[in-house]
N, CA, C and O atoms as a Maestro MAE file, in Angstrom:
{
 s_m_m2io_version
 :::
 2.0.0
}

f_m_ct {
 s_m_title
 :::
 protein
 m_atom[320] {
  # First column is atom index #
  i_m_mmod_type
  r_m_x_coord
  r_m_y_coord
  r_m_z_coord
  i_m_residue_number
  s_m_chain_name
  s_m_pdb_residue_name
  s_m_pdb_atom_name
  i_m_atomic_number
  :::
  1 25 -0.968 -9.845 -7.135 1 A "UNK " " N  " 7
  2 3 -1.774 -8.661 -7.371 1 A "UNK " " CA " 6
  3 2 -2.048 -8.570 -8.868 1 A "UNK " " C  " 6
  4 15 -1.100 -8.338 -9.619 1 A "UNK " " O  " 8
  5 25 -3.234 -8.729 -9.338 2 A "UNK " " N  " 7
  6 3 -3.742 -8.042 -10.335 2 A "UNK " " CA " 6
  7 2 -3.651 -6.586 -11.154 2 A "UNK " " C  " 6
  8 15 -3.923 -5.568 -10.518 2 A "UNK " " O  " 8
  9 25 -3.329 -6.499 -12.346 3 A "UNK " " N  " 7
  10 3 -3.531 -4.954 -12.867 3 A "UNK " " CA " 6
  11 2 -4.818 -5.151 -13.700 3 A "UNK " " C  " 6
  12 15 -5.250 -6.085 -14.376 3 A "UNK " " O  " 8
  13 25 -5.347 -3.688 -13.338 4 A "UNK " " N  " 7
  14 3 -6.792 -3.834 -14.220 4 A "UNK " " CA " 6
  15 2 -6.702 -2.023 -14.671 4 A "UNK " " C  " 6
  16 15 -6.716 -1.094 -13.863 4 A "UNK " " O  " 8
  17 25 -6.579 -1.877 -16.719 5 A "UNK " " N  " 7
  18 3 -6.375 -0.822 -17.229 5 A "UNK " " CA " 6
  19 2 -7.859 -0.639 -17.125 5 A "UNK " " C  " 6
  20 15 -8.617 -1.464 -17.636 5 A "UNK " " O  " 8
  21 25 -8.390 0.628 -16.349 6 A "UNK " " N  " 7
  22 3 -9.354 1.486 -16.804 6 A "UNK " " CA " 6
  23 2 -9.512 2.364 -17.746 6 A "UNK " " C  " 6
  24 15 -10.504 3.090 -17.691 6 A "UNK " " O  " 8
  25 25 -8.515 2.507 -18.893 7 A "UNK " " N  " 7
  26 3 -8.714 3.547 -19.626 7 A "UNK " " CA " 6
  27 2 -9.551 3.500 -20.336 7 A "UNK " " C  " 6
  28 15 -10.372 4.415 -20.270 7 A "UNK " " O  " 8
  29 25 -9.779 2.258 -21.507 8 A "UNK " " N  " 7
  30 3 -10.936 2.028 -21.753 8 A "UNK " " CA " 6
  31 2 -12.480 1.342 -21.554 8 A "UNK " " C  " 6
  32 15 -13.577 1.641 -22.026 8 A "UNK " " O  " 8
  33 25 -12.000 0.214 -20.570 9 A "UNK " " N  " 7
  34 3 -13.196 -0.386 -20.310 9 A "UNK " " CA " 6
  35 2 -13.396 -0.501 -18.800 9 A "UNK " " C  " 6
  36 15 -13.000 -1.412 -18.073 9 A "UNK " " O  " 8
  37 25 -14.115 0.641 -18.449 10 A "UNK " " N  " 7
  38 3 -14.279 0.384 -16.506 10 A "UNK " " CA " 6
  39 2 -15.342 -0.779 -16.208 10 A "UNK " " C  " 6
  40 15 -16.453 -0.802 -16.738 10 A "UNK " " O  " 8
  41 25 -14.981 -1.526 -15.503 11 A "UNK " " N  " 7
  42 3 -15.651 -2.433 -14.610 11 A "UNK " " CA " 6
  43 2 -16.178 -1.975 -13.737 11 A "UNK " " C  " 6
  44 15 -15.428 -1.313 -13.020 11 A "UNK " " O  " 8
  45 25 -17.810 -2.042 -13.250 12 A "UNK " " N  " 7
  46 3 -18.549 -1.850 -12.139 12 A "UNK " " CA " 6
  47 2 -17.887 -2.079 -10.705 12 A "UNK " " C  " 6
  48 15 -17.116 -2.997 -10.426 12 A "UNK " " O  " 8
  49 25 -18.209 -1.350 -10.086 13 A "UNK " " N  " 7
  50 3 -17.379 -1.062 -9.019 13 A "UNK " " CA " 6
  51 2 -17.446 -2.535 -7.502 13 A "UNK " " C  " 6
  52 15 -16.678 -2.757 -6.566 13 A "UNK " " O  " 8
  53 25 -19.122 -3.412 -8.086 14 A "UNK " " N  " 7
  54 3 -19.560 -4.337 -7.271 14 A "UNK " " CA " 6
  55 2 -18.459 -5.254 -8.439 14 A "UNK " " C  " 6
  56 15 -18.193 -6.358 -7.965 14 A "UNK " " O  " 8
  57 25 -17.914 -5.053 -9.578 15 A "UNK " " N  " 7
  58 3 -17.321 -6.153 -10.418 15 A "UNK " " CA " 6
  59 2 -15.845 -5.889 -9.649 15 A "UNK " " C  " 6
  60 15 -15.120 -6.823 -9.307 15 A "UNK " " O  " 8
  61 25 -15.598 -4.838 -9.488 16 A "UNK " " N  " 7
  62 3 -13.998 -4.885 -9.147 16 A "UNK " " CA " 6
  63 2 -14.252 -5.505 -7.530 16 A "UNK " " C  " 6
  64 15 -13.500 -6.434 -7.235 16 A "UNK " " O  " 8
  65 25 -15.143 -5.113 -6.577 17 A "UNK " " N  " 7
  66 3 -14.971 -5.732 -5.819 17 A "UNK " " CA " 6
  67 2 -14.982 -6.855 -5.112 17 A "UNK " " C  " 6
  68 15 -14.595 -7.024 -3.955 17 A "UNK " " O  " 8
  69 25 -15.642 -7.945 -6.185 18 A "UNK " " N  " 7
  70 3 -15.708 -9.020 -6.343 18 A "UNK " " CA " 6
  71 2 -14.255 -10.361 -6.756 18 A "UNK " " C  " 6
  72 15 -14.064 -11.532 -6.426 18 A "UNK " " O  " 8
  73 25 -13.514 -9.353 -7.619 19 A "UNK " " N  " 7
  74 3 -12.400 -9.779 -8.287 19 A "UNK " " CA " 6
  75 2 -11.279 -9.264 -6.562 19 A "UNK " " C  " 6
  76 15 -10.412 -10.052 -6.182 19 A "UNK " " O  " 8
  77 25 -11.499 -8.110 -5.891 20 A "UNK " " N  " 7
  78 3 -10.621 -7.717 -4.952 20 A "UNK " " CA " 6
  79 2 -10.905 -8.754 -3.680 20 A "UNK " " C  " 6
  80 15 -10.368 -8.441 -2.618 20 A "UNK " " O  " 8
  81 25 -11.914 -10.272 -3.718 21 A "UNK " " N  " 7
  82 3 -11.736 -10.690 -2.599 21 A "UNK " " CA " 6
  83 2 -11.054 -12.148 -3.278 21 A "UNK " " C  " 6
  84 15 -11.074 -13.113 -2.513 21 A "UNK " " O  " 8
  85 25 -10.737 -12.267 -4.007 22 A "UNK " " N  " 7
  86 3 -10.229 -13.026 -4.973 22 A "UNK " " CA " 6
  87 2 -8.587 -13.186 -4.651 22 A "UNK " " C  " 6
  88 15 -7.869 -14.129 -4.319 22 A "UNK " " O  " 8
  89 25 -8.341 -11.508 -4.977 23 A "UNK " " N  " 7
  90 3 -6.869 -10.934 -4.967 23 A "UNK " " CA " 6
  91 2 -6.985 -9.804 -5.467 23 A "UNK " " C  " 6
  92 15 -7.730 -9.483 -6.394 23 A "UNK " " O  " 8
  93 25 -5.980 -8.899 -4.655 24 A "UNK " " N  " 7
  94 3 -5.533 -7.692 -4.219 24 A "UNK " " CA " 6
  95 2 -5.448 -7.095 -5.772 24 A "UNK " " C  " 6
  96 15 -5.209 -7.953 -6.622 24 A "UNK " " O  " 8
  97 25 -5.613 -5.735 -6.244 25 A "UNK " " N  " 7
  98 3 -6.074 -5.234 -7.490 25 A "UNK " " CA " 6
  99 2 -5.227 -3.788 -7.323 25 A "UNK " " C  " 6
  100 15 -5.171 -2.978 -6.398 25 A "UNK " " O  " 8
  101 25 -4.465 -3.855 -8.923 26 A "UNK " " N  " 7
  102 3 -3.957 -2.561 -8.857 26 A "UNK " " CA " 6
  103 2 -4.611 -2.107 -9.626 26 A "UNK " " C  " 6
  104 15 -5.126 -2.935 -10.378 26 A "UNK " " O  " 8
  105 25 -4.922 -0.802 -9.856 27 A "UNK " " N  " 7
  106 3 -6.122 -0.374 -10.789 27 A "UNK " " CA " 6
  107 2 -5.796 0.843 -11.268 27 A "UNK " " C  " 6
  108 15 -5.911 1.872 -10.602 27 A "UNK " " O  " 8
  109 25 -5.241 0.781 -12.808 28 A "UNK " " N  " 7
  110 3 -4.483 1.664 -13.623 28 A "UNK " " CA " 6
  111 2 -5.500 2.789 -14.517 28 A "UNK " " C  " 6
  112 15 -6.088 2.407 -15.528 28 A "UNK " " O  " 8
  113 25 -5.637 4.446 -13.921 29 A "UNK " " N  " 7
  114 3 -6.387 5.274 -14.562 29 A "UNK " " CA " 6
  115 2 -6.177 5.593 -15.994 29 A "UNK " " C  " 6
  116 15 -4.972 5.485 -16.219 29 A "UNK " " O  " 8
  117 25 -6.570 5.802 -16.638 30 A "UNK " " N  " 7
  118 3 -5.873 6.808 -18.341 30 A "UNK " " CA " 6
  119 2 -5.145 7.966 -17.802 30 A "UNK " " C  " 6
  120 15 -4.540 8.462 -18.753 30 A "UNK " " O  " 8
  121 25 -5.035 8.283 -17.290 31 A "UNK " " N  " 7
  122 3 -4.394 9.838 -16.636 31 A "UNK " " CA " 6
  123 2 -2.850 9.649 -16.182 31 A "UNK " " C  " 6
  124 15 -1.935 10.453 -16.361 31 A "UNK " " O  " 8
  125 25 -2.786 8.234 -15.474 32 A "UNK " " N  " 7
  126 3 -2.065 6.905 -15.192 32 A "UNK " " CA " 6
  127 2 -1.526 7.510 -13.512 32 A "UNK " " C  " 6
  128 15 -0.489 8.015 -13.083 32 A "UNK " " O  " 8
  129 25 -2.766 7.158 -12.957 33 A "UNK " " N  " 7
  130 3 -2.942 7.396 -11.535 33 A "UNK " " CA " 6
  131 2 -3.331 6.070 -11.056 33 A "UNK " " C  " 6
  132 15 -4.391 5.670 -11.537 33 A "UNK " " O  " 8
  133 25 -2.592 5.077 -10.014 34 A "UNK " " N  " 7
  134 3 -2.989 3.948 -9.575 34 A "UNK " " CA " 6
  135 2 -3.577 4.012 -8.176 34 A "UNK " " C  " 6
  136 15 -3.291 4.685 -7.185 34 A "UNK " " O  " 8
  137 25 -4.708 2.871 -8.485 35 A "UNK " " N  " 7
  138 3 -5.694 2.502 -6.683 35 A "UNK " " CA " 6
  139 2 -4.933 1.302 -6.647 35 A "UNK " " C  " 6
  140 15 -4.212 0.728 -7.462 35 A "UNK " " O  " 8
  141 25 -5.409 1.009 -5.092 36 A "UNK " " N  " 7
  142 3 -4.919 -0.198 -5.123 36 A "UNK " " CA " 6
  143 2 -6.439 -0.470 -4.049 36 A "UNK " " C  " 6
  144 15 -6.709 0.335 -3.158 36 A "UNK " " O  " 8
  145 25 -7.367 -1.790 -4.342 37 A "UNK " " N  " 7
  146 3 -8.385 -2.616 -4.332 37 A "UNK " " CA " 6
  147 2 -8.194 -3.734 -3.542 37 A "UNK " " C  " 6
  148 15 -7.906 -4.781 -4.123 37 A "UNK " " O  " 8
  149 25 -8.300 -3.729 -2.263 38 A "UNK " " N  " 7
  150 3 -7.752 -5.319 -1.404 38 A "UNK " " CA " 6
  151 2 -8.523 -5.076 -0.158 38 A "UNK " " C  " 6
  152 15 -8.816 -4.118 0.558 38 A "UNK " " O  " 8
  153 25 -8.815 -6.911 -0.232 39 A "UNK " " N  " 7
  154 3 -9.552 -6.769 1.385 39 A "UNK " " CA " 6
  155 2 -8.643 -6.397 2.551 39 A "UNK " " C  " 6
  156 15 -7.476 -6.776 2.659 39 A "UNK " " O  " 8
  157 25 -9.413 -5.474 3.571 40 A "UNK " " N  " 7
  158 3 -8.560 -5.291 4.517 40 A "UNK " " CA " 6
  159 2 -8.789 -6.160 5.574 40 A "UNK " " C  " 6
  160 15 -8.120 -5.889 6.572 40 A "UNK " " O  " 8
  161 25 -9.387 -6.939 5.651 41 A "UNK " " N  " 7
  162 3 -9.979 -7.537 7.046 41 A "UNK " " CA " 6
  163 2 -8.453 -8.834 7.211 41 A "UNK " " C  " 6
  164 15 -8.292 -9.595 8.166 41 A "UNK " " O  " 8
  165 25 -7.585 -8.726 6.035 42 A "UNK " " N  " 7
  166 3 -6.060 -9.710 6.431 42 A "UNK " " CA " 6
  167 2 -5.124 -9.111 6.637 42 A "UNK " " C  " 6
  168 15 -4.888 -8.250 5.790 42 A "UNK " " O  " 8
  169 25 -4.235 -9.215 7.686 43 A "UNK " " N  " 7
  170 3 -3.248 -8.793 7.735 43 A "UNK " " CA " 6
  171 2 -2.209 -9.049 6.397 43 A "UNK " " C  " 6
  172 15 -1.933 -8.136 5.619 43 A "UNK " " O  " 8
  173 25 -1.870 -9.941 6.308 44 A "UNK " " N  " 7
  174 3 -1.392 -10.071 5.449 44 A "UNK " " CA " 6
  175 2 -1.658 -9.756 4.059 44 A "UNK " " C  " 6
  176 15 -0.894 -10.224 3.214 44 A "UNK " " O  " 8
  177 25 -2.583 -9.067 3.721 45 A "UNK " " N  " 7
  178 3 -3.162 -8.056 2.870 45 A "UNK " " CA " 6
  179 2 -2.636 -6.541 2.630 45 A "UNK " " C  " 6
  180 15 -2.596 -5.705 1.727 45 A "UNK " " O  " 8
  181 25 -2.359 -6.654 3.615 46 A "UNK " " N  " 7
  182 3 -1.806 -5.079 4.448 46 A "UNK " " CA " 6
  183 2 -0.182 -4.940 4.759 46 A "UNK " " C  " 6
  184 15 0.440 -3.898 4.966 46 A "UNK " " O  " 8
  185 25 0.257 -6.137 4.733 47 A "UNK " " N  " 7
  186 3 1.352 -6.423 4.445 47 A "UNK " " CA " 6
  187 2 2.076 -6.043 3.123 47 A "UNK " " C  " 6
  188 15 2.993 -5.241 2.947 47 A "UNK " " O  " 8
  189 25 1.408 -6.847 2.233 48 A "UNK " " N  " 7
  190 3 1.800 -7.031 0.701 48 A "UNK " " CA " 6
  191 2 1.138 -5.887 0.305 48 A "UNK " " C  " 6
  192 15 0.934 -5.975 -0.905 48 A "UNK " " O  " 8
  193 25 0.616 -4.636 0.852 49 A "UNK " " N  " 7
  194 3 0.404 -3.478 0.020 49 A "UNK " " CA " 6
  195 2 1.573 -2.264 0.467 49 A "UNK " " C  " 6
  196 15 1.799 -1.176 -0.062 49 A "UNK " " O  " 8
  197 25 2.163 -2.878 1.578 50 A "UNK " " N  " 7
  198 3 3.568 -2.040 2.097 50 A "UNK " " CA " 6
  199 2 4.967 -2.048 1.230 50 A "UNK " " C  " 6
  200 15 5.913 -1.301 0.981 50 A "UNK " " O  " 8
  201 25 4.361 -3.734 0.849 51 A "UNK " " N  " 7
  202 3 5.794 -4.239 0.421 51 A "UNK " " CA " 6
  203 2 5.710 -3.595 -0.793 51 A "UNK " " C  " 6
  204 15 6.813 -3.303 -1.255 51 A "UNK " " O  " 8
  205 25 4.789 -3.289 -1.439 52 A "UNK " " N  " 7
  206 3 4.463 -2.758 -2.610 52 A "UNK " " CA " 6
  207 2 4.558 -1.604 -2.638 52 A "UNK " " C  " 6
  208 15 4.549 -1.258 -3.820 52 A "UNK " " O  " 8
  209 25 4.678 -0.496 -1.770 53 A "UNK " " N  " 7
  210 3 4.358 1.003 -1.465 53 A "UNK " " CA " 6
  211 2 5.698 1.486 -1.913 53 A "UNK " " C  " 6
  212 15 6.509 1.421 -0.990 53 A "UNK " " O  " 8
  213 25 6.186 1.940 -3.004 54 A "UNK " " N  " 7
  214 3 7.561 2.801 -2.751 54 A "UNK " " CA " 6
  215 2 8.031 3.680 -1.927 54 A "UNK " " C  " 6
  216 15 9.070 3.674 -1.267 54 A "UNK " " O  " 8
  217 25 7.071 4.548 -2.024 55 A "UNK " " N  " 7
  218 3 7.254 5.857 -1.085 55 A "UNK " " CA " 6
  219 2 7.508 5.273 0.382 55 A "UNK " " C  " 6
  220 15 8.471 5.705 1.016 55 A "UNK " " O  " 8
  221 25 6.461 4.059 1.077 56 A "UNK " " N  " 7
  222 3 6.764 3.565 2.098 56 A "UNK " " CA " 6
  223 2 8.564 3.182 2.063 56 A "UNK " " C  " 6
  224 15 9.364 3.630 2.885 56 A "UNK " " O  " 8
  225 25 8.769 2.647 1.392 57 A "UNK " " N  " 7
  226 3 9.756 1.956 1.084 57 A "UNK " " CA " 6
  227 2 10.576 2.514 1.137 57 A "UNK " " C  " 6
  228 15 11.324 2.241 2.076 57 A "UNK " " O  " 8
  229 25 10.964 3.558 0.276 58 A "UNK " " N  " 7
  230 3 12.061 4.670 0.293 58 A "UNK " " CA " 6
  231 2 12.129 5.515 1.830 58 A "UNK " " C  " 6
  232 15 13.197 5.685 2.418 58 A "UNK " " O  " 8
  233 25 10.936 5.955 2.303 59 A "UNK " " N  " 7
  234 3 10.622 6.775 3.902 59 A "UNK " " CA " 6
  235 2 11.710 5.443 4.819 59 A "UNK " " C  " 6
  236 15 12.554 5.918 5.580 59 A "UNK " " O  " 8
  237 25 11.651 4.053 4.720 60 A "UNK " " N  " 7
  238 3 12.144 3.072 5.695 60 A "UNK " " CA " 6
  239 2 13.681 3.445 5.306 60 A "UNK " " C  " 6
  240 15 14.567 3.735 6.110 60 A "UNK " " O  " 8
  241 25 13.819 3.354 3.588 61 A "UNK " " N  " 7
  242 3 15.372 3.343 3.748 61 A "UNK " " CA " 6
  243 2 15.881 4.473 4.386 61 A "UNK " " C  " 6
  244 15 16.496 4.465 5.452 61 A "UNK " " O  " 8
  245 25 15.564 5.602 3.594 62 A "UNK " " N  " 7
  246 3 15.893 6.975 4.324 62 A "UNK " " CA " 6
  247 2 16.169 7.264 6.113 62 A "UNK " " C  " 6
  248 15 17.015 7.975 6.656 62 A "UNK " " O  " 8
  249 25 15.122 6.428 6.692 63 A "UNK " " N  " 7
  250 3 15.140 6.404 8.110 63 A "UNK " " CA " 6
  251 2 16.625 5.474 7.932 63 A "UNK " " C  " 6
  252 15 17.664 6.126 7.824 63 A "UNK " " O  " 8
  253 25 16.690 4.186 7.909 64 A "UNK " " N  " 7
  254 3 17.663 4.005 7.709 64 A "UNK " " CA " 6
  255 2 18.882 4.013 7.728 64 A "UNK " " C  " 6
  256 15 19.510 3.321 8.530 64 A "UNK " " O  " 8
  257 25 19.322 4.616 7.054 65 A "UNK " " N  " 7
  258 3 20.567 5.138 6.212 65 A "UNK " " CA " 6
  259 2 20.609 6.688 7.213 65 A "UNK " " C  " 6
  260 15 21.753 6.875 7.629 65 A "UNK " " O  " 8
  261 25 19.943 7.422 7.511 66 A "UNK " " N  " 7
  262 3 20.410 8.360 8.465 66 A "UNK " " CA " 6
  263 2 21.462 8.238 9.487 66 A "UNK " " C  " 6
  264 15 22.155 9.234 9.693 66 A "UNK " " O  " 8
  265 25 21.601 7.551 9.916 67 A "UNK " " N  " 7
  266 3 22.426 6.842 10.854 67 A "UNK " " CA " 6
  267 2 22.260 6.997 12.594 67 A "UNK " " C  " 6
  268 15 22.695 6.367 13.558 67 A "UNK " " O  " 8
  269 25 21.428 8.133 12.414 68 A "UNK " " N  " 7
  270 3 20.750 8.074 13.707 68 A "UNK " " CA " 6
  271 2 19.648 7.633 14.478 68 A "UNK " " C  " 6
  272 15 18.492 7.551 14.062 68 A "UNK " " O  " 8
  273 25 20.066 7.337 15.674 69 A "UNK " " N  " 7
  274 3 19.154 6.287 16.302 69 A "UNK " " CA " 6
  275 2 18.465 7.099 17.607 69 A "UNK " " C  " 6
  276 15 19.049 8.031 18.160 69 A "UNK " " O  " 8
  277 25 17.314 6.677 17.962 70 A "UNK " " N  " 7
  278 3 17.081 7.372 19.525 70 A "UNK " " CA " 6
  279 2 16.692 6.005 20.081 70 A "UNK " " C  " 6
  280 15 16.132 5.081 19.491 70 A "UNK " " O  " 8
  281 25 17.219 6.097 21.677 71 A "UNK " " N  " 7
  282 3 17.136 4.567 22.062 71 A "UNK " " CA " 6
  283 2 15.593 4.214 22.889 71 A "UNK " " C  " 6
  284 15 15.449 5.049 23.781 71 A "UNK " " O  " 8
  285 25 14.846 3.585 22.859 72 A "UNK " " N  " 7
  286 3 13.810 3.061 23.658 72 A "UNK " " CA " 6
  287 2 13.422 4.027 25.035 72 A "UNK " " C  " 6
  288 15 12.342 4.343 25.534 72 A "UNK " " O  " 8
  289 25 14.811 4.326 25.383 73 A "UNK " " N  " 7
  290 3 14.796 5.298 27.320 73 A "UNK " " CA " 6
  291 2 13.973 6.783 26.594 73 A "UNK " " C  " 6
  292 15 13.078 7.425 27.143 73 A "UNK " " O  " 8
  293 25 14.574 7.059 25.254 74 A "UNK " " N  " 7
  294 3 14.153 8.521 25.200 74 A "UNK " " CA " 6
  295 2 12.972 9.087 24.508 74 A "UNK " " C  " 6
  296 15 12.520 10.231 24.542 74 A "UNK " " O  " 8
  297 25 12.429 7.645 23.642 75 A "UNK " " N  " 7
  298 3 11.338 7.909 23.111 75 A "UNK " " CA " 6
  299 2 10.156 7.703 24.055 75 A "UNK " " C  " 6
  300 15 9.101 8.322 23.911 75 A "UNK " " O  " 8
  301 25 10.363 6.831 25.006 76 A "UNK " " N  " 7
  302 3 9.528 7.133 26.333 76 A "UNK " " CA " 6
  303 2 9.393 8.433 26.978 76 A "UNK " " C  " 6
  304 15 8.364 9.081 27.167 76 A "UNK " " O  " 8
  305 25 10.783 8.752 27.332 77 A "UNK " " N  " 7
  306 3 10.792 10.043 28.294 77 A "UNK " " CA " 6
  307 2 10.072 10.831 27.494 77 A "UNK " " C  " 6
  308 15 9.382 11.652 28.099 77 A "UNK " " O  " 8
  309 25 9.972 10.858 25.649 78 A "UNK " " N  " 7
  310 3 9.471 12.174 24.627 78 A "UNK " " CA " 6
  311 2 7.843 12.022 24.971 78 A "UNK " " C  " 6
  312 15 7.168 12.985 25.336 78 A "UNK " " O  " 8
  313 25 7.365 10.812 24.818 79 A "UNK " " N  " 7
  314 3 6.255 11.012 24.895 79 A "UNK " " CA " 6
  315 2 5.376 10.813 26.349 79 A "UNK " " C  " 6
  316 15 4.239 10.343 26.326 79 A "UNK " " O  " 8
  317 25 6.084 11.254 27.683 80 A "UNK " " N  " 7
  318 3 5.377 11.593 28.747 80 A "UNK " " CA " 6
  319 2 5.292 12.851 28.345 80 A "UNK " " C  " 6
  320 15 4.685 13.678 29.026 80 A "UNK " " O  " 8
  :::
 }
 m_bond[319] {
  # First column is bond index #
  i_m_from
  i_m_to
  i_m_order
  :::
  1 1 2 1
  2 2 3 1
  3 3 4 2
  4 3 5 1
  5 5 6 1
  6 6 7 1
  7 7 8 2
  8 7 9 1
  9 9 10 1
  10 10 11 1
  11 11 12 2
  12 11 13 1
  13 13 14 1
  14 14 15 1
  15 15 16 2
  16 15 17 1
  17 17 18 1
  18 18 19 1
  19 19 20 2
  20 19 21 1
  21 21 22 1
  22 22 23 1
  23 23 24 2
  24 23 25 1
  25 25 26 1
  26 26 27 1
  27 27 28 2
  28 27 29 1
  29 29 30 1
  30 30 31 1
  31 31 32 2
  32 31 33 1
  33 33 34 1
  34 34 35 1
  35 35 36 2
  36 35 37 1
  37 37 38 1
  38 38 39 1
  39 39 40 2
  40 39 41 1
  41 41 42 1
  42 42 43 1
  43 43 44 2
  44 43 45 1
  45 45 46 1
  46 46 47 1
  47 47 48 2
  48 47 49 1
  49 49 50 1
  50 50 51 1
  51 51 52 2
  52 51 53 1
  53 53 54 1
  54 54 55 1
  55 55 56 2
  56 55 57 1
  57 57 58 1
  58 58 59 1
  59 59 60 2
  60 59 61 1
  61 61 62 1
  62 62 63 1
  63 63 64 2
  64 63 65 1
  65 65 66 1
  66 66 67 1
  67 67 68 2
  68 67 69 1
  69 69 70 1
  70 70 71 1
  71 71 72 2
  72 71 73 1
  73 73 74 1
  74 74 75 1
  75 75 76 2
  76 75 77 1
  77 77 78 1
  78 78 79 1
  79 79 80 2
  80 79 81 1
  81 81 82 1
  82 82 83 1
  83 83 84 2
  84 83 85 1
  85 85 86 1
  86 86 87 1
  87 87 88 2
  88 87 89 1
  89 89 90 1
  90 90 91 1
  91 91 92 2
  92 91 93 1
  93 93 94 1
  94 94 95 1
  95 95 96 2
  96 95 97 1
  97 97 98 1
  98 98 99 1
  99 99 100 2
  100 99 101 1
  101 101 102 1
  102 102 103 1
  103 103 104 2
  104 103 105 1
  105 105 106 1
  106 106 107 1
  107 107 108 2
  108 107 109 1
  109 109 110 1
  110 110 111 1
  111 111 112 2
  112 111 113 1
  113 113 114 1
  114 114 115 1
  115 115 116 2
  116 115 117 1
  117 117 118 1
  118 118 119 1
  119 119 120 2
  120 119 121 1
  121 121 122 1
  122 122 123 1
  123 123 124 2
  124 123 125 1
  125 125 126 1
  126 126 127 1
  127 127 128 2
  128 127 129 1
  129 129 130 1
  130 130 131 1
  131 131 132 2
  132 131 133 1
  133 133 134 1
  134 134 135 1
  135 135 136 2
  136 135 137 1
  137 137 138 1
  138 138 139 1
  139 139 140 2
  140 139 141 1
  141 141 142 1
  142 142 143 1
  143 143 144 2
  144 143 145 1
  145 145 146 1
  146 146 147 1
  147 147 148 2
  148 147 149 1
  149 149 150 1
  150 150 151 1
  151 151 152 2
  152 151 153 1
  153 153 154 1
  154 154 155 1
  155 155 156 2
  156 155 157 1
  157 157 158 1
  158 158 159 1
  159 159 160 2
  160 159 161 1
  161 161 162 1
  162 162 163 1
  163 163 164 2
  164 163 165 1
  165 165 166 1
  166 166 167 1
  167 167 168 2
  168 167 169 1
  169 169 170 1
  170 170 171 1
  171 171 172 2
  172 171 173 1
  173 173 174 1
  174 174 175 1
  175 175 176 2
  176 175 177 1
  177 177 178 1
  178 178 179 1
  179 179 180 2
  180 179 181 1
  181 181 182 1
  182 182 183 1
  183 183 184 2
  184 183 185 1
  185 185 186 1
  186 186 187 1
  187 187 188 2
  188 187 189 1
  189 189 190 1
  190 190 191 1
  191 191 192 2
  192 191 193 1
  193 193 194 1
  194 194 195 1
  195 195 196 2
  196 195 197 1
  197 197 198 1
  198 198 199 1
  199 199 200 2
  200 199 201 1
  201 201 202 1
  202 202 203 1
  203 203 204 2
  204 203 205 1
  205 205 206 1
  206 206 207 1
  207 207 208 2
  208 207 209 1
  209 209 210 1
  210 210 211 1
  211 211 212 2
  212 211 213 1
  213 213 214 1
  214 214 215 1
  215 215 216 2
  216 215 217 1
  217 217 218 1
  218 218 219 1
  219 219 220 2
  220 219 221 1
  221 221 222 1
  222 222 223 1
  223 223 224 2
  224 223 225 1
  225 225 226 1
  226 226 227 1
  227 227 228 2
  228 227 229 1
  229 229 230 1
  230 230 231 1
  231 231 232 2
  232 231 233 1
  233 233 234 1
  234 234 235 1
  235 235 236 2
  236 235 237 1
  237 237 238 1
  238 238 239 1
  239 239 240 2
  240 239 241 1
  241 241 242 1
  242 242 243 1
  243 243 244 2
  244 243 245 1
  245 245 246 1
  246 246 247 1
  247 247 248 2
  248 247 249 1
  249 249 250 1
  250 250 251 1
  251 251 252 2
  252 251 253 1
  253 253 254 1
  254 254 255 1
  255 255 256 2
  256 255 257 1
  257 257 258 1
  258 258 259 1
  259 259 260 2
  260 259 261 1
  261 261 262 1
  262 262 263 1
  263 263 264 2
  264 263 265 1
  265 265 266 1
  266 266 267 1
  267 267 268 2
  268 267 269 1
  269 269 270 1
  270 270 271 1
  271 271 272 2
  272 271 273 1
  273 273 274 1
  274 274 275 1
  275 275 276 2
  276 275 277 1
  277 277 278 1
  278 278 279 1
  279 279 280 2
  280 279 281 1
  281 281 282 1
  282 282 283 1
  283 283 284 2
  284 283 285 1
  285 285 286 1
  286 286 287 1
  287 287 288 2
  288 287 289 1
  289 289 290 1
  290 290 291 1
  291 291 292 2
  292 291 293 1
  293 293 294 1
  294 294 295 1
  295 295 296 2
  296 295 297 1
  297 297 298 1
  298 298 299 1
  299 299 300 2
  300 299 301 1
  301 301 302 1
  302 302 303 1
  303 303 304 2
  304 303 305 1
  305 305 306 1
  306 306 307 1
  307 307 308 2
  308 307 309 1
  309 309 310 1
  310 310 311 1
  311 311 312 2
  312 311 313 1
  313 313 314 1
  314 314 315 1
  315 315 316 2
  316 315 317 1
  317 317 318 1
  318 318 319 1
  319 319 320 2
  :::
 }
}
């Protein structure tokens, strides 16, 4: 994955998306708010923006580390 600072010099938006079929683009605001720029049509695109996601990341451990489980029988029965 690429970083590309917008603070001072923005790239046209047909330029970033040109560079995003290339490889996946993190894209750093002045404010310092990040996009993230990637084709979706790969799975594995979509992959490596999970693996990248903290918040995803932290939500998995948290599930996790709870220690509670519901088994396959009851998440069926929940959602009839």
């Amino acid at each position: 994955m690429k970083t590309i600072d917008i603070s001072s010099d923005v790239p046209s938006i047909k330029k970033l998306l040109d560079m995003a079929k290339k490889e996946s683009l993190l894209i750093k605001t002045i404010d310092g708010e990040s996009f993230v720029i990637s084709s979706t049509d790969e799975f594995n695109s979509e992959v490596e923006l999970l693996r990248k996601n903290h918040k995803f990341l932290s939500m998995l451990d948290d599930f996790k580390s709870s220690g509670e489980t519901i088994s396959i029988d009851e998440v069926e029965k929940n959602l009839r």
